[in-house]
N, C-alpha and C positions, 0 to 999 in steps of 0.2 A: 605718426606712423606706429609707433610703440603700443598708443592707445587701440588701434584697430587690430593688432593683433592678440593683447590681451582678450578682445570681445571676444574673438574668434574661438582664440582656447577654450571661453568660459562657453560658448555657444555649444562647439561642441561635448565638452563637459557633459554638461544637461543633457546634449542628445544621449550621449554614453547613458548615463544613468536613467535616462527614461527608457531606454532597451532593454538594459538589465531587468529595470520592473518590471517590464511586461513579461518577460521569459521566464519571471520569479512566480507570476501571475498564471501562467499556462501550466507552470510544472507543481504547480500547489496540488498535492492530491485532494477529494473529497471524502465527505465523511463516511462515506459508502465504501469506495476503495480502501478506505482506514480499515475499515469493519471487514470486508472481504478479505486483507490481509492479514488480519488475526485470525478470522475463522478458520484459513487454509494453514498457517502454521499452527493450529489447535490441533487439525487435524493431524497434521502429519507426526505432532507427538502422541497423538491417539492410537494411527495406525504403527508407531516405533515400540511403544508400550502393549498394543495389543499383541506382537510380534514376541514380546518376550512373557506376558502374561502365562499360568500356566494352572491357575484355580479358575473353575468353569465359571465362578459368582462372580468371578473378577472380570473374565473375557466379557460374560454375556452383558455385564457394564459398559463394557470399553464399545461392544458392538453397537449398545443403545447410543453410545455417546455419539458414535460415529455416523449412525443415518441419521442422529440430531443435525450434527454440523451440514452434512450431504442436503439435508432439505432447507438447511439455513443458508447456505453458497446456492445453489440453486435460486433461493428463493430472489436471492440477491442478481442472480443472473450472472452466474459464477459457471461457467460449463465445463470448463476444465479444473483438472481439481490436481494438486500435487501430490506426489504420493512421499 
């Protein structure tokens, strides 16, 4: 009897952790999401620095910088953008 309940434990064991993987599995982001989520925090120290920026060489830098990223999240298929 001892022995059939060992199985059992171990049986479900394995199910536990074959669940776990799969969930490990779904919630892996991609490489794309990686890259979408540095662009949008680029951006937002882009637009925190444009905000305090106050030499015009310096802003119309930060502007270029920022339709960079805007066409780079875009491109990625990024429509919302954080501010």
């Amino acid at each position: 009897m001892a022995r059939g309940w060992e199985s059992k434990d171990v049986e479900s064991q394995v199910e536990q952790a074959e669940a776990e993987r799969r969930a490990a599995q779904r919630q892996t982001p991609t490489a794309a999401d990686l890259q979408r989520e540095s662009l949008l925090l680029t951006r937002a120290r882009v637009v925190r620095d444009l905000d305090a920026a106050r030499h015009p060489r310096h802003r119309a830098q930060l502007e270029a910088a920022l339709q960079h990223l805007d066409g780079e999240i875009a491109r990625l298929g990024g429509s919302e953008q954080q501010l």
